[in-house]
C-alpha beads as a LAMMPS data file, in Angstrom:
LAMMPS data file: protein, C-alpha beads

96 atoms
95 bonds

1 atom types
1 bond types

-500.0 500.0 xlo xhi
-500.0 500.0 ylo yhi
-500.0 500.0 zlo zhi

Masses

1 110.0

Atoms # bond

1 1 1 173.917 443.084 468.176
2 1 1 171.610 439.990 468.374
3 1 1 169.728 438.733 464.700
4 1 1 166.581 439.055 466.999
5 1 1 167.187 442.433 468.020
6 1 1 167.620 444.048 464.926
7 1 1 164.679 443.079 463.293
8 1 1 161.796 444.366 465.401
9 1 1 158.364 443.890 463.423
10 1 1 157.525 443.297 459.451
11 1 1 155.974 446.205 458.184
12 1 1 152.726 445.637 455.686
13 1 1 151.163 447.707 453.961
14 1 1 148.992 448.541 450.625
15 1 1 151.774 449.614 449.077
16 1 1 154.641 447.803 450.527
17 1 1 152.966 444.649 449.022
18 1 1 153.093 446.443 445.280
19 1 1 156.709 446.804 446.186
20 1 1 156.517 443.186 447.131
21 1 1 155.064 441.378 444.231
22 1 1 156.728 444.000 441.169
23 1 1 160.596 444.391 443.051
24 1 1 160.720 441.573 445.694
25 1 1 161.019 444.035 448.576
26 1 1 160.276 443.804 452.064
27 1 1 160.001 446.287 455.033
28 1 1 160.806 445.684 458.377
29 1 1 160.992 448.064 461.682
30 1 1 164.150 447.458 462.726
31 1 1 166.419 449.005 465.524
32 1 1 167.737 452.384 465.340
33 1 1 171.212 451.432 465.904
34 1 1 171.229 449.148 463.247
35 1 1 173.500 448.928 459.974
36 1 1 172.802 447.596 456.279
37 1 1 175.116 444.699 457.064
38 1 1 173.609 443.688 460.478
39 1 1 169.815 443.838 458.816
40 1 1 171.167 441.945 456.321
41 1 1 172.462 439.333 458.275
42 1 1 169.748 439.050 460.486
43 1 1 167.184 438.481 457.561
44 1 1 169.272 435.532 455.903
45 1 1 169.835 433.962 458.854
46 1 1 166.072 434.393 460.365
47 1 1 164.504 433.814 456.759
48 1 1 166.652 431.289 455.045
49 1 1 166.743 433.448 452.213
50 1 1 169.155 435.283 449.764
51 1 1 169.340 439.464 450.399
52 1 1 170.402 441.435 447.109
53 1 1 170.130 444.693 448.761
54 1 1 169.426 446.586 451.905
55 1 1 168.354 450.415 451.987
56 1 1 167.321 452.159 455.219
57 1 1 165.786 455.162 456.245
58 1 1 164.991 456.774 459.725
59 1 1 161.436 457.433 459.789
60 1 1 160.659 460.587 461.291
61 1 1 158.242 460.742 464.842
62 1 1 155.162 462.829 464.210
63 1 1 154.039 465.726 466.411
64 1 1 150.899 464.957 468.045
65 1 1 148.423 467.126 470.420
66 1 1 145.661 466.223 473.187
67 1 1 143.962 469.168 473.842
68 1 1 146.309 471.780 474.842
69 1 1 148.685 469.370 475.327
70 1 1 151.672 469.062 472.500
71 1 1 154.071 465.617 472.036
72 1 1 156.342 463.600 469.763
73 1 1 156.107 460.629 469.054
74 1 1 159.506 458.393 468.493
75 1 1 161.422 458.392 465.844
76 1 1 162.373 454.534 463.864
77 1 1 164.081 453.212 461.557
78 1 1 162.446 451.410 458.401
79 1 1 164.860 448.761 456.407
80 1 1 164.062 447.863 452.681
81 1 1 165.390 444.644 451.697
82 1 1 165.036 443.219 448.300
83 1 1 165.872 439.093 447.717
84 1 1 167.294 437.268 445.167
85 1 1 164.576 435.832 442.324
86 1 1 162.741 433.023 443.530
87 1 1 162.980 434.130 447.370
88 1 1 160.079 435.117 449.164
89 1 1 159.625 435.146 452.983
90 1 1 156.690 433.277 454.593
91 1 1 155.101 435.698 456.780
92 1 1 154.151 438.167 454.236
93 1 1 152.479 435.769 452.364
94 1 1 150.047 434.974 455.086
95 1 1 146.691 434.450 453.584
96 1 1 143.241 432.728 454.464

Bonds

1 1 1 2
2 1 2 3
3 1 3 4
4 1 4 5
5 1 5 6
6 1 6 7
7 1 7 8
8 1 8 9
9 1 9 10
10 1 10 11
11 1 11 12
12 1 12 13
13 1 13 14
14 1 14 15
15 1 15 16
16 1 16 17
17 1 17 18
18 1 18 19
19 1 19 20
20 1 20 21
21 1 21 22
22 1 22 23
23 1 23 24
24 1 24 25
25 1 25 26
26 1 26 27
27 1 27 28
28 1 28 29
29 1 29 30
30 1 30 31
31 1 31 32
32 1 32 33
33 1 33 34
34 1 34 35
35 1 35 36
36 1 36 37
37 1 37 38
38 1 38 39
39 1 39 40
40 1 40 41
41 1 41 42
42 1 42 43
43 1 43 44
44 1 44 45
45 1 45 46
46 1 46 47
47 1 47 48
48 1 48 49
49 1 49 50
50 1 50 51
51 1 51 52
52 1 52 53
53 1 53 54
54 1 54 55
55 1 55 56
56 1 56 57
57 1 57 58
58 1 58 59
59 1 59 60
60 1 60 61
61 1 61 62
62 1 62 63
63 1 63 64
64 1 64 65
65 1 65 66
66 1 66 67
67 1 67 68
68 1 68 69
69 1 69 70
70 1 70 71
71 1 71 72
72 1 72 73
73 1 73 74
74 1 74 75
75 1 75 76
76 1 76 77
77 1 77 78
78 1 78 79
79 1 79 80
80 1 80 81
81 1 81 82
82 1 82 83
83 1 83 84
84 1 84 85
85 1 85 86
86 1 86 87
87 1 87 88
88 1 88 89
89 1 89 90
90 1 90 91
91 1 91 92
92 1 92 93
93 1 93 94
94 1 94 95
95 1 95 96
């Protein structure tokens, strides 16, 4: 699988950035065929950077409804990657 298919989006949120700035973790959407060792790949080579560890979870679709109309949505797969001290990766740093 392609570095540029296994990572699909970053994922930020309030508390994805505490896990950010106390434990150097990032999220990312990634695809649901994925492994630990191809996310972790496809971070150090998109990022530059140095991966410690890689945990990953499948992310359950919720049910939704529309009137008397019932659905899923999807489910996806979430990837938590923490880096070595003194890594961080650009694009979750943003800022104004």
């Amino acid at each position: 699988m392609n570095q540029l298919e296994v990572i699909k989006a970053p994922l930020i949120t309030e508390k994805l950035d505490g896990l950010r700035e106390t434990q150097r973790t990032y999220a990312f959407e990634v695809a649901d065929k994925a492994n630990k060792h191809e996310v972790r790949a496809a971070v150090e080579k998109l990022f530059g950077v140095h991966v410690e560890d890689v945990r990953t979870l499948v992310m359950r679709g919720k049910n939704k409804r529309v009137g008397l109309r019932q659905g899923k949505q999807s489910n996806w797969k979430k990837a938590l990657v923490r880096l070595r001290e003194g890594d961080k990766i650009e694009i979750f740093e943003g800022g104004a």
